[in-house]
N, C-alpha and C positions, 0 to 999 in steps of 0.2 A: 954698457948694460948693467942694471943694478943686479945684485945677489941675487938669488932665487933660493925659496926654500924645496922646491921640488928637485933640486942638484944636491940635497942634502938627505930625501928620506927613500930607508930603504927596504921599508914594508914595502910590499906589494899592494895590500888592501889599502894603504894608509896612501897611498901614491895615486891610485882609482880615482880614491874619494877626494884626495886634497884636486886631480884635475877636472872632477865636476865641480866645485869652486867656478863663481865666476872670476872675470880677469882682474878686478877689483878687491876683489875678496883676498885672491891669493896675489896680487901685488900687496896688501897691506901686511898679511901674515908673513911676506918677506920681508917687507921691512922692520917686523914687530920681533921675527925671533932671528933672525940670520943679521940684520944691523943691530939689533936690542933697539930699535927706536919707541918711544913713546907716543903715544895718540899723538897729541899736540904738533913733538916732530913730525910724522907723518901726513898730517892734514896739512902744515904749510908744505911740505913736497907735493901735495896732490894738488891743493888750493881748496880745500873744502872743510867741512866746520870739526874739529875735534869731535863732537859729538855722532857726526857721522862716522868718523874712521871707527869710534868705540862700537854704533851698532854695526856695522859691516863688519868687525872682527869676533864679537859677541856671537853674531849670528854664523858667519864660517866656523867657529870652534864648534858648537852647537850643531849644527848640520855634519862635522865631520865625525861627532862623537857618534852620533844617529847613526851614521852609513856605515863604520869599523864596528859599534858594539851590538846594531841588529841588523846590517848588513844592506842598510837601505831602507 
């Protein structure tokens, strides 16, 4: 079983928000900060286009900023 970043954070809020993440979302942010992998890496582990891993990661940092800094 690959890293997980949710075995890693230990805010409470920051842990809420990262499990409303979908499963994609937060498989990507695992491999982006707990492997350090780059897009590129990460699209050929999934099989899908770099450009998708970027907006799926874009979009979860974005949503997780939203839910910690107004609370949803």
């Amino acid at each position: 079983m690959p890293p997980n970043l949710k075995d890693h954070i230990t805010d409470h809020s920051l842990y809420q928000a990262y499990e409303s993440l979908s499963a994609q979302q937060q498989q990507i942010l695992s491999f982006a900060y707990v492997q350090a992998l780059n897009d590129k890496e990460i699209a050929r582990i999934l099989g899908v286009s770099q450009q998708n891993v970027s907006k799926h990661r874009l979009k979860a940092l974005t949503k997780l900023r939203s839910l910690i800094t107004e609370g949803g």
